[in-house]
PQR file of N, CA, C, O and H, with PARSE charges and radii, in Angstrom:
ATOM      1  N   UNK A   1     120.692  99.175 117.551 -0.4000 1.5000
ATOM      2  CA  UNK A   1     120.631 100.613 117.306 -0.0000 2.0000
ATOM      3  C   UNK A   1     120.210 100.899 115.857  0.5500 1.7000
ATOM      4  O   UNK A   1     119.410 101.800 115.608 -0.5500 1.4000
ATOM      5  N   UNK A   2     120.710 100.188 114.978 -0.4000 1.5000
ATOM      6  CA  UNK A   2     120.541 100.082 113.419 -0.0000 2.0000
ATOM      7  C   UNK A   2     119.315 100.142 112.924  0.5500 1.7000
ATOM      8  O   UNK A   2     118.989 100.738 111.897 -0.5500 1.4000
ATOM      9  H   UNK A   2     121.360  99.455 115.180  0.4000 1.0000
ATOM     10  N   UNK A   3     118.281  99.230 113.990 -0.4000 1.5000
ATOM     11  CA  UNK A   3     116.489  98.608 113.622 -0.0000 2.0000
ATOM     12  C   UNK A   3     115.799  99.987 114.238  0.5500 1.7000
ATOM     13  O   UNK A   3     114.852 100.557 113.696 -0.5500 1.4000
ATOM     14  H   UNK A   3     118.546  98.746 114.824  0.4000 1.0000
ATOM     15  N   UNK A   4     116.458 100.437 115.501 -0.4000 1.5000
ATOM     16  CA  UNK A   4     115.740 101.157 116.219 -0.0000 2.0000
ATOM     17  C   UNK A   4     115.669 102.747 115.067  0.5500 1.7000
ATOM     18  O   UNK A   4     114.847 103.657 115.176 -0.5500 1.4000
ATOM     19  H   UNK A   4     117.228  99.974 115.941  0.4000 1.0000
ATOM     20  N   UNK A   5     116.679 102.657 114.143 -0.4000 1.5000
ATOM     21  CA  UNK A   5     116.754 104.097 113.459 -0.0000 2.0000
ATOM     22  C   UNK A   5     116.269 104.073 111.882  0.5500 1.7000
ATOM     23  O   UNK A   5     115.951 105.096 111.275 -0.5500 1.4000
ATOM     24  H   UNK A   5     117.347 101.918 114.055  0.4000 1.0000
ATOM     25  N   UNK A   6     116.262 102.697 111.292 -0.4000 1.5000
ATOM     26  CA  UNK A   6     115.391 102.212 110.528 -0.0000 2.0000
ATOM     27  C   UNK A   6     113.667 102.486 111.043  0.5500 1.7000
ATOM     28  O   UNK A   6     112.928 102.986 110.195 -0.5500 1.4000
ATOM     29  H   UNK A   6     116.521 101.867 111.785  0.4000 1.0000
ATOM     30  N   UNK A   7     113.207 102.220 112.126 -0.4000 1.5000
ATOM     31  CA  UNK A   7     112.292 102.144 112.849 -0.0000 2.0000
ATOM     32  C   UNK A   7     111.749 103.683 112.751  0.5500 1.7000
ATOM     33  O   UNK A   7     110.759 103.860 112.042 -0.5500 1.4000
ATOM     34  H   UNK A   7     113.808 101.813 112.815  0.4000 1.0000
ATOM     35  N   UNK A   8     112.102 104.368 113.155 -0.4000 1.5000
ATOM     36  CA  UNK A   8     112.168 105.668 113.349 -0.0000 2.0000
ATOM     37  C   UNK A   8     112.019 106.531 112.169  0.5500 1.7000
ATOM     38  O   UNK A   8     111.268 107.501 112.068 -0.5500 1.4000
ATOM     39  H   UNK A   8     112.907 104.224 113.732  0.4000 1.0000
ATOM     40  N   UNK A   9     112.761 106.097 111.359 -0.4000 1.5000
ATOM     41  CA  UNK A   9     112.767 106.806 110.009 -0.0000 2.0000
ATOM     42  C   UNK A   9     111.492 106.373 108.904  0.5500 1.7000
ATOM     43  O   UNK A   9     111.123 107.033 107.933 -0.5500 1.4000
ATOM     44  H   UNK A   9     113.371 105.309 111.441  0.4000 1.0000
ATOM     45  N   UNK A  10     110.959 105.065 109.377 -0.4000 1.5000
ATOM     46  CA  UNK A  10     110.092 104.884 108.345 -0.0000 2.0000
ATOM     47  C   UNK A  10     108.458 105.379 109.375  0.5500 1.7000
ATOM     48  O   UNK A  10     107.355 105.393 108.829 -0.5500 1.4000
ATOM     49  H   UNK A  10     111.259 104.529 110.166  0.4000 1.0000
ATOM     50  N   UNK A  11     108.658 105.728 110.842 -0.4000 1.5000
ATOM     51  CA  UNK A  11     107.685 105.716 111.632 -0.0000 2.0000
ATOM     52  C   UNK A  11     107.706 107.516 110.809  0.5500 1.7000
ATOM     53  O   UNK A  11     106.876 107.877 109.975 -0.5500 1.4000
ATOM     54  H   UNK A  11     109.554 105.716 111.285  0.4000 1.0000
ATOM     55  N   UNK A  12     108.845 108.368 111.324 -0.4000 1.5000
ATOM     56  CA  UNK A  12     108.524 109.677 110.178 -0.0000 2.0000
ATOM     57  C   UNK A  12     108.049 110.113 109.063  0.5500 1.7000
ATOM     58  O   UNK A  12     107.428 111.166 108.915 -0.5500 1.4000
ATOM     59  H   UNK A  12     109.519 108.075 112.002  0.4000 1.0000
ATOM     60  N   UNK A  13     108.391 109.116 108.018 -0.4000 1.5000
ATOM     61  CA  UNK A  13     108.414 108.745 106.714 -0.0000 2.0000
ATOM     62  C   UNK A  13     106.317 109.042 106.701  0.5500 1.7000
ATOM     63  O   UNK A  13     105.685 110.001 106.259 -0.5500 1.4000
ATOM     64  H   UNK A  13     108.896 108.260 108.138  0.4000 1.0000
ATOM     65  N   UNK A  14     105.775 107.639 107.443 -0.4000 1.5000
ATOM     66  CA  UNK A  14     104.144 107.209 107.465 -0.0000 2.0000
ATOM     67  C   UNK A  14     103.695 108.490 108.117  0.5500 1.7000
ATOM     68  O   UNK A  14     102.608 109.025 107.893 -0.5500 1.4000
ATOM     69  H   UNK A  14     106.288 106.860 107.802  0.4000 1.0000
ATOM     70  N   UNK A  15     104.491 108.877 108.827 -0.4000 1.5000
ATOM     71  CA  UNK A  15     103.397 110.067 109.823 -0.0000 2.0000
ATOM     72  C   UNK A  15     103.312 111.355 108.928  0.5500 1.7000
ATOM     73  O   UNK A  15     102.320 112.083 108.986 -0.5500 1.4000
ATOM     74  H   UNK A  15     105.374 108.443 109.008  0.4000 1.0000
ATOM     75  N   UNK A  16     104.898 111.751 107.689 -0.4000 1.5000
ATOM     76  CA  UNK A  16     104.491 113.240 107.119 -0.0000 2.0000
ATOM     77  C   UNK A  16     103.539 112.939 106.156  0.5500 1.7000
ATOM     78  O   UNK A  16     102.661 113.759 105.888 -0.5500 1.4000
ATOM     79  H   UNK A  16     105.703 111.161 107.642  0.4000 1.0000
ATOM     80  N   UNK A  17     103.632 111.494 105.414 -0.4000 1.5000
ATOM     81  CA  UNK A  17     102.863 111.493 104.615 -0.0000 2.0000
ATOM     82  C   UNK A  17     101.897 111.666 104.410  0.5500 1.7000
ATOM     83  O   UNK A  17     101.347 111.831 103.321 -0.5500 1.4000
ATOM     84  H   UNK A  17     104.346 110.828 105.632  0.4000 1.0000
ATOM     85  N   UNK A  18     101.107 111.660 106.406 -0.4000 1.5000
ATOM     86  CA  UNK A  18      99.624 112.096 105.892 -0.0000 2.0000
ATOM     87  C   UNK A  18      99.680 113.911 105.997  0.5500 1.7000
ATOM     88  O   UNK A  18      98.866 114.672 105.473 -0.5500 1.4000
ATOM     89  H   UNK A  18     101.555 111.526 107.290  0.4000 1.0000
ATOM     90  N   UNK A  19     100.396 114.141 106.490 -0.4000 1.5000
ATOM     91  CA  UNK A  19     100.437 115.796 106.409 -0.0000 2.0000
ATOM     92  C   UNK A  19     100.906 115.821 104.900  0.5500 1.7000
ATOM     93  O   UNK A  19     101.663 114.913 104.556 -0.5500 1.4000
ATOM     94  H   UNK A  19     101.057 113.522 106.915  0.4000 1.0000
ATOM     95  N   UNK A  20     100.497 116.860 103.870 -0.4000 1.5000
ATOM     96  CA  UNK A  20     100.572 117.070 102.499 -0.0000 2.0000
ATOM     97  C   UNK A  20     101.139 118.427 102.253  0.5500 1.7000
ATOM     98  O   UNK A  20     101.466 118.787 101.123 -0.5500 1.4000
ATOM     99  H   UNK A  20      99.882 117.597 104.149  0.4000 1.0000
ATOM    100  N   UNK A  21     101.272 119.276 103.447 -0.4000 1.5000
ATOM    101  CA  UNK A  21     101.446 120.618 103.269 -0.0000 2.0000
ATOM    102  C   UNK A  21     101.905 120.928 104.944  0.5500 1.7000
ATOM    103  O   UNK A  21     101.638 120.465 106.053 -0.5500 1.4000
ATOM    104  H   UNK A  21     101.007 118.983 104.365  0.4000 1.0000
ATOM    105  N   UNK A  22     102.591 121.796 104.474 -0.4000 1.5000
ATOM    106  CA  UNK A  22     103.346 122.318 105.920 -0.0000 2.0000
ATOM    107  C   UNK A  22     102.458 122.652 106.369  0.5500 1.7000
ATOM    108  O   UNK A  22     102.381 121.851 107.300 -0.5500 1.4000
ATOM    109  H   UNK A  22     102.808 122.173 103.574  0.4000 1.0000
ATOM    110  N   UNK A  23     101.265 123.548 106.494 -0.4000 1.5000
ATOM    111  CA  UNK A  23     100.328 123.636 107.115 -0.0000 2.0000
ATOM    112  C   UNK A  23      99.311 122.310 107.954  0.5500 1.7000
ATOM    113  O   UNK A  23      98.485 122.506 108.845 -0.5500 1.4000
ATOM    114  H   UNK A  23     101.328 124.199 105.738  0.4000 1.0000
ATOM    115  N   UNK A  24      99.533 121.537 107.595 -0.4000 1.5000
ATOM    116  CA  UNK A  24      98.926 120.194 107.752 -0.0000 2.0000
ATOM    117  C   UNK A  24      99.973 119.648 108.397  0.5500 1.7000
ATOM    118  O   UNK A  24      99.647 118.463 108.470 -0.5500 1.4000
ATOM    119  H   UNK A  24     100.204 121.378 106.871  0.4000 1.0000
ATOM    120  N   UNK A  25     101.024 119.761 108.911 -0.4000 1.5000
ATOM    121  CA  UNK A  25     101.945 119.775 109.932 -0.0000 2.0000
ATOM    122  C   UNK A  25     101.748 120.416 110.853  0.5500 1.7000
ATOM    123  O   UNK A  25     101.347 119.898 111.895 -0.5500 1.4000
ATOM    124  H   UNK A  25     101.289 120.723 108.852  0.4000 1.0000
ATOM    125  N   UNK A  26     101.993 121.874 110.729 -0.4000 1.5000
ATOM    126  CA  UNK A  26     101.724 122.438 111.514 -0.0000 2.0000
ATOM    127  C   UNK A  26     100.052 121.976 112.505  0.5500 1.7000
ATOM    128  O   UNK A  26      99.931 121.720 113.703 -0.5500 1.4000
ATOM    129  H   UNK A  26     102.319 122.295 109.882  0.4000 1.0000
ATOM    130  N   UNK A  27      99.313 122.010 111.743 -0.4000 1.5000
ATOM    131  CA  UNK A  27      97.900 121.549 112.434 -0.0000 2.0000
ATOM    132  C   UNK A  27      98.066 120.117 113.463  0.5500 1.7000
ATOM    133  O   UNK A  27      97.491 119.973 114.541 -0.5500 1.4000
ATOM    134  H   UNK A  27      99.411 122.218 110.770  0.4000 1.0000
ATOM    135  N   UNK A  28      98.800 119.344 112.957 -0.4000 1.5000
ATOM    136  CA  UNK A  28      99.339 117.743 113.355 -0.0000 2.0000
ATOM    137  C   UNK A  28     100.057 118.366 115.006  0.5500 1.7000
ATOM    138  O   UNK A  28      99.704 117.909 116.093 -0.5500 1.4000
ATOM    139  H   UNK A  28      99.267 119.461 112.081  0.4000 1.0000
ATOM    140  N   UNK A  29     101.066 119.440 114.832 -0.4000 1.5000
ATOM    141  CA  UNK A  29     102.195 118.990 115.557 -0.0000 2.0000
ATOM    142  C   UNK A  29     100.805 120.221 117.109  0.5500 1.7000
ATOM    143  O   UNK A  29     100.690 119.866 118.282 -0.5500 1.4000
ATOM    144  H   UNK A  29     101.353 119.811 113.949  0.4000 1.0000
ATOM    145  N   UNK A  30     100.187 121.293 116.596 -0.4000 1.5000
ATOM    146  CA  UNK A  30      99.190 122.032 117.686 -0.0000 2.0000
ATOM    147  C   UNK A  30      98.497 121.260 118.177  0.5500 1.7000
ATOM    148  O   UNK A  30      98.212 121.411 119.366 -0.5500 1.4000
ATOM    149  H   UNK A  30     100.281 121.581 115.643  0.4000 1.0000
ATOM    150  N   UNK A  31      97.958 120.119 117.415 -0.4000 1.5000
ATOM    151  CA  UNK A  31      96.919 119.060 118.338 -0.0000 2.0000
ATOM    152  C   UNK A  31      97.575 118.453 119.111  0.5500 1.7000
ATOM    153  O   UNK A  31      97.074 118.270 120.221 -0.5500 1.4000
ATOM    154  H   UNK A  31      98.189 119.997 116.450  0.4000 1.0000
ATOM    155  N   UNK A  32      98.959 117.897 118.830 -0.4000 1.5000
ATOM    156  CA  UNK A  32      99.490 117.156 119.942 -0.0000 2.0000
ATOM    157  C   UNK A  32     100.167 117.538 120.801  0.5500 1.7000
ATOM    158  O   UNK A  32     100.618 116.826 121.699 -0.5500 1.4000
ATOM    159  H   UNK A  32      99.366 118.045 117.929  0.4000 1.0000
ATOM    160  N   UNK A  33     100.359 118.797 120.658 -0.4000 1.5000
ATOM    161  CA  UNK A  33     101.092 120.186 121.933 -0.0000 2.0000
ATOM    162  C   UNK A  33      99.376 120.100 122.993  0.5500 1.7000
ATOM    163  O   UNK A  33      99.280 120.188 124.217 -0.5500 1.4000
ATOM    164  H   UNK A  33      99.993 119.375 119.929  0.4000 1.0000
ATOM    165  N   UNK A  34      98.387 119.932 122.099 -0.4000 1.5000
ATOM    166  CA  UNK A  34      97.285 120.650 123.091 -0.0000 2.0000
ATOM    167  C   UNK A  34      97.042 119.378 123.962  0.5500 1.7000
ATOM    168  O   UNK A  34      96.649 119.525 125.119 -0.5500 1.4000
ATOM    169  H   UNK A  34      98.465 119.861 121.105  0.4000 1.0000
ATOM    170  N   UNK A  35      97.267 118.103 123.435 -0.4000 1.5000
ATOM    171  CA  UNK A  35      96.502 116.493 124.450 -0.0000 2.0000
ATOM    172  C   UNK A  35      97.972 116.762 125.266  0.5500 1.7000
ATOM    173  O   UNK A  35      97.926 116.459 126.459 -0.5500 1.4000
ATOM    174  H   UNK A  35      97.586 117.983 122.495  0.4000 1.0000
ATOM    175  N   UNK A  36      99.172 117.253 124.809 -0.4000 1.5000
ATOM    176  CA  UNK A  36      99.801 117.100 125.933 -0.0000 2.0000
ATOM    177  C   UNK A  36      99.928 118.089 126.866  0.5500 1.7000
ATOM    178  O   UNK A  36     100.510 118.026 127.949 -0.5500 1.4000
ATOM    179  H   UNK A  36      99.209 117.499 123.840  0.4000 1.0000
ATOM    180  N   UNK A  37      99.344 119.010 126.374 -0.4000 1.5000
ATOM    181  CA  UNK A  37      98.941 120.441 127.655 -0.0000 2.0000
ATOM    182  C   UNK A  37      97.649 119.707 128.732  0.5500 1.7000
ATOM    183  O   UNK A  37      97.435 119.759 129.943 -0.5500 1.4000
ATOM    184  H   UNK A  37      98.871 119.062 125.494  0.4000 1.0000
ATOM    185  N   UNK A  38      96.883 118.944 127.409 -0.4000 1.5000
ATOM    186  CA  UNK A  38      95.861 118.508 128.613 -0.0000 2.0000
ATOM    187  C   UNK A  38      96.038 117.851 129.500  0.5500 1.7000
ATOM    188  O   UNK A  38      95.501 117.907 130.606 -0.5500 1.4000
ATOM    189  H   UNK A  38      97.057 118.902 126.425  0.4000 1.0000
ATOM    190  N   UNK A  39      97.050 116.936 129.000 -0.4000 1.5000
ATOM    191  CA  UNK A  39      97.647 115.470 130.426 -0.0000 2.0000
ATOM    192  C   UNK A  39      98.022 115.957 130.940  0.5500 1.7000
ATOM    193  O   UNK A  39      97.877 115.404 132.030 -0.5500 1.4000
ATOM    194  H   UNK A  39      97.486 116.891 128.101  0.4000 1.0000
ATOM    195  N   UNK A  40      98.899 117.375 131.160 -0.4000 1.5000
ATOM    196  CA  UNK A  40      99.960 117.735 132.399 -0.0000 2.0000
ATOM    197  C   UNK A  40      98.871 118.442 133.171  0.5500 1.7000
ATOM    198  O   UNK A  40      98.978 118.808 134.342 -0.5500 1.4000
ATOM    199  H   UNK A  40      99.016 117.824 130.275  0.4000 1.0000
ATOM    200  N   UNK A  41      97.791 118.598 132.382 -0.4000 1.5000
ATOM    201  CA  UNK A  41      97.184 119.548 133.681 -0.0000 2.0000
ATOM    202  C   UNK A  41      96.154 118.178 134.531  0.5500 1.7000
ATOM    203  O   UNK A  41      95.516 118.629 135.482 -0.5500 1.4000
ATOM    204  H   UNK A  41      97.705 118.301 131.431  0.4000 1.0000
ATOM    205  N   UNK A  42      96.005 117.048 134.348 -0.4000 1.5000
ATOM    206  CA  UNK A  42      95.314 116.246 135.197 -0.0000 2.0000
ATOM    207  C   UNK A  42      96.334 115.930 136.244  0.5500 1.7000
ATOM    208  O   UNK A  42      96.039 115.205 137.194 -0.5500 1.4000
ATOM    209  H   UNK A  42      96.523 116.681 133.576  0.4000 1.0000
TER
END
């Protein structure tokens, strides 16, 4: 449980870093709302 939240925290850590600005989050988190709007509709 310990590795799995280590794991997790540094997988967060790499992913905000490329967002620089909340806006650049925000843009991150709409693209991946939209590939997963697209899979549910196949």
């Amino acid at each position: 449980m310990k590795q799995f939240l280590v794991f997790l925290a540094a997988t967060a850590m790499i992913a905000l870093s490329g967002c620089n600005t909340v806006q650049g989050i925000g843009q991150d988190l709409q693209k991946a709302g939209e590939k997963l709007e697209g899979a549910a509709k196949k």
